[in-house]
N, C-alpha and C positions, 0 to 999 in steps of 0.2 A: 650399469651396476657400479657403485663405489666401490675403487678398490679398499680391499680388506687394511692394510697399511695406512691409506692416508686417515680410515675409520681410527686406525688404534693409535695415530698420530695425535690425532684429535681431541681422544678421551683420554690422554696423557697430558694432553693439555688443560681439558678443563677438568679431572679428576683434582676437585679439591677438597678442602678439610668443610666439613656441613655440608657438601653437597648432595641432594636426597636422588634415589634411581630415576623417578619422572622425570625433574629437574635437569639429568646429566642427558638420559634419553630427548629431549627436547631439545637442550642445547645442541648436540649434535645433530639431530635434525634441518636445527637453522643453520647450520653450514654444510650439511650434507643433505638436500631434502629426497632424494630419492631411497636413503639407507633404512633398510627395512630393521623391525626390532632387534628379529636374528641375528642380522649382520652386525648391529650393532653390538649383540651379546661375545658374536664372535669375535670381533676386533679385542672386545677388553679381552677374551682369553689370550689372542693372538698379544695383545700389548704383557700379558704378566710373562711370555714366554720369551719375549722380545726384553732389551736392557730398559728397567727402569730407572735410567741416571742413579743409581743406588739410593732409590727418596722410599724408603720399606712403608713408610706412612702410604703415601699415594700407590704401591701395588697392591696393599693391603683395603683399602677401596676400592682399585679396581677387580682384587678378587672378592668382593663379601657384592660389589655390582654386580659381577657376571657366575657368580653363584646363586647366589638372590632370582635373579632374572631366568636362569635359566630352570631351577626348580620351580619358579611361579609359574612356567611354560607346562612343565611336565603335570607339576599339581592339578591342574583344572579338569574336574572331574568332565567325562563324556558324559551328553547325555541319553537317557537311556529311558525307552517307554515300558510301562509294563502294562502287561496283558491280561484283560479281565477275565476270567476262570467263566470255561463253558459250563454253566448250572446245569442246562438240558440233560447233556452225556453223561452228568454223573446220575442224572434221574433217571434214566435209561437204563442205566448199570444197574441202577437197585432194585428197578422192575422185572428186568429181565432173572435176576436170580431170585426171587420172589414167586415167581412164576414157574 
C-alpha cells in the first residue's frame, strides 16, 4: 500500500493549471502503480489539509479534484432489479371475493 503522504506529495506535484481528473489520476498512477482510486482521492484531501507552499491556485484544483472524485464515487446509482407483479394472486383475490 502507498503511503498516503508520498500520494499527496505527488499530486502537489503534478496538480497543474489544465490538468483534467483522468489525466492527474493516471499520472499518478505511473509513479505509483499500486495506488488505488480512493487513495488517490484521499491523498488530494490529505494534500489541501497539509501546507500547500501558499500556491491557493493549485489547492483549489486539488480541492475541485478530490471533490469531483469523490461525489462521482458516491453518485453512481446501485443497481437495482425490479420485480414483475404476480398477475395469478391478484386473480385469485378477485375470484375468491366473487364467489
Amino acid at each position: 500500500m502507498v503511503l498516503i503522504e508520498q500520494l499527496a506529495a505527488t499530486l502537489q506535484g503534478l496538480a497543474g493549471p489544465g490538468i483534467k481528473r483522468k489525466e492527474l489520476i493516471a499520472a499518478v498512477r505511473e509513479k505509483h502503480p499500486k495506488a488505488s482510486k480512493k487513495d488517490i482521492v484521499r491523498a488530494a484531501f490529505y494534500a489541501l489539509t497539509s501546507a500547500v507552499d501558499g500556491d491557493v491556485e493549485r489547492a483549489q484544483r486539488l480541492h475541485d479534484f478530490a471533490l469531483n472524485e469523490r461525489t462521482a464515487e458516491e453518485a453512481e446509482p446501485i443497481p437495482t432489479k425490479r420485480r414483475k407483479k404476480d398477475r395469478r394472486k391478484d386473480a385469485q383475490r378477485s375470484q375468491r371475493h366473487v364467489h
